[in-house]
N, C-alpha and C positions, 0 to 999 in steps of 0.2 A: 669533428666534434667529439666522438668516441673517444678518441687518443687523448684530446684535451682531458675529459671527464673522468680520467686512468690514471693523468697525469696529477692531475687535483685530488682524489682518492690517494694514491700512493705518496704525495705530498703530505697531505693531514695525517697522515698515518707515521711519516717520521717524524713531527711535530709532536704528536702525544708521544708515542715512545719517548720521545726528548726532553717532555715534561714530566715525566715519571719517571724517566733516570735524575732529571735534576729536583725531581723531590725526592727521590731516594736518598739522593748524596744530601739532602738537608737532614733526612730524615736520619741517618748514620751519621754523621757525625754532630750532632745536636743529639744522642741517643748513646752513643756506645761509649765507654768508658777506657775499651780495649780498641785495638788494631781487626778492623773488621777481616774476615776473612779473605782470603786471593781468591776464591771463589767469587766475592759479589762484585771485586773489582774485573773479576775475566768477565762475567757475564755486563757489565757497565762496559767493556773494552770492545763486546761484542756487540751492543746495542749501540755504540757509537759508530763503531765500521758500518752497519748495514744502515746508517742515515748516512751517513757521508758517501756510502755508496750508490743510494738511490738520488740523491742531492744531483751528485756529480753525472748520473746518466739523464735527468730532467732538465738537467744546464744545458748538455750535450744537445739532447731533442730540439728542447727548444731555441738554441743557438742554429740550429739545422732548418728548425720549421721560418727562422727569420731570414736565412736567407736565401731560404727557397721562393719569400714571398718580395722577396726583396727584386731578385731576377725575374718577376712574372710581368 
């Protein structure tokens, strides 16, 4: 129940980051007149990695927890 509760916490948490990069990217280019800096795009490059990384280890989990309970 714990791991689930961790896994649901760390879930919603790449869900806002993911909504606050995609209102960032509204917010930039609906705002900037110029070519936003490589800066907001690394830090945008870097908030995408670390959802796609937490994504990918909660798929893992729980593809593991199904067939652990799958053999019970």
């Amino acid at each position: 129940m714990i791991k689930r509760d961790i896994l649901c916490d760390h879930m919603l948490n790449v869900c806002l980051k993911l909504q606050t990069l995609r209102d960032s990217c509204s917010g930039v280019f609906q705002t900037q007149t110029y070519p936003p800096s490589i800066t907001w795009f690394e830090g945008a490059a870097a908030i995408c990695q670390e959802a796609i990384d937490w994504i990918e280890e909660v798929v893992l989990i729980l593809t593991r927890a199904e067939e652990k309970n799958r053999h019970r």
